[in-house]
N, C-alpha and C positions, 0 to 999 in steps of 0.2 A: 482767956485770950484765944485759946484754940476755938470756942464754942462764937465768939466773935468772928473770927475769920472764915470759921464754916459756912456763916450765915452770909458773909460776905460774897462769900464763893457762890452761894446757891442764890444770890440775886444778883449777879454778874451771867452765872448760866442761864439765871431764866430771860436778862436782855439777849443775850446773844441766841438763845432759843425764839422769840421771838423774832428777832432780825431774820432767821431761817423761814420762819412762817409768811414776814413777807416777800420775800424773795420767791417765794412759792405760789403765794398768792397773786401777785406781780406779772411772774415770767405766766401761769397759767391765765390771767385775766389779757396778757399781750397777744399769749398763742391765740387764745378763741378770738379776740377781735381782732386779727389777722386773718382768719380761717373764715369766718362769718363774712369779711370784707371781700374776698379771693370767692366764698362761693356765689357772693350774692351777685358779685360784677361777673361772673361766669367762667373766671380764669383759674383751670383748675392743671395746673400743670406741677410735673410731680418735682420737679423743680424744685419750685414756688414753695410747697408742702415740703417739700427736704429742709429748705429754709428757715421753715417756721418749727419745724420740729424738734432739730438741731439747736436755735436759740431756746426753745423752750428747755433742751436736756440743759443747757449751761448756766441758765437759772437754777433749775433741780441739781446740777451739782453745786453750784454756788453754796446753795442751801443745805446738804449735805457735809460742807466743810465748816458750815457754821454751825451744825446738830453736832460735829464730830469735836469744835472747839468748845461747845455748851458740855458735852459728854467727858471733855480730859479736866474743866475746872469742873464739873459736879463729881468726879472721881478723884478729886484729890486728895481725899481726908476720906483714910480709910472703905476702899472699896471693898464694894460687897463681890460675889461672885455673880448676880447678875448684874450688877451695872459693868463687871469688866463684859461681861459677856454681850450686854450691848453696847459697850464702844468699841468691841470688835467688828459687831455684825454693821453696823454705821461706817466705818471704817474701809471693810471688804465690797461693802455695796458700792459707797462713793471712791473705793478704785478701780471697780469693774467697771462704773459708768463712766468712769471719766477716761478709761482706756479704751472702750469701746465708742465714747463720743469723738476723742481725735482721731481714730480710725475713720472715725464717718465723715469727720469734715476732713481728715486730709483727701478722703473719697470723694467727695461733695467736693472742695476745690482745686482737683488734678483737672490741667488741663483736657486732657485723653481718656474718654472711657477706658476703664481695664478692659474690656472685652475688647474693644475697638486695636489695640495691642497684641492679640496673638498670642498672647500667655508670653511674648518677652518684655525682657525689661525691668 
């Protein structure tokens, strides 16, 4: 029963590992033909590029929380010490990016540049 369910596990992770791949595949195939589209029409404002880079990170985390759910069912029968050691390291990365991505966009959607503020506020 166990040896059934292990297997069970490790082809539920390999769907949702996959899901991650396209999400990856996706958000980077959106970015460049966003980018390709912005250079070839000449409009290159940094804006524009904030935009597109921003959606591409929330892809990349997207997919990172779908590597991080592939990584907790392929860890659940009997982890080894490297696999805890990478659904840590999956883990730390997709919370550093995703705290560092709302940073940007709550940066990217304030009305007011920070600078434009005087340091109050």
């Amino acid at each position: 029963m166990e040896s059934l369910l292990h297997s069970i596990a490790h082809s539920i992770a390999l769907a949702i590992q996959a899901v991650a791949i396209a999400f990856v595949t996706a958000g980077s195939a959106l970015a460049l033909i966003k980018a390709a589209r912005m250079l070839i029409a000449g409009k290159r404002t940094k804006g524009e590029f904030q935009m597109i880079w921003l959606n591409h990170a929330r892809w990349l985390v997207a997919a990172l929380t779908f590597l991080l759910a592939a990584d907790i069912v392929e860890t659940s029968f009997s982890p080894t010490w490297n696999e805890l050691g990478g659904l840590a390291a999956v883990a730390m990365i997709r919370t550093f990016l995703s705290y560092f991505l709302d940073r940007e966009m709550e940066y990217a959607e304030s009305p007011v540049p920070r600078s434009a503020t005087g340091g109050q506020g």
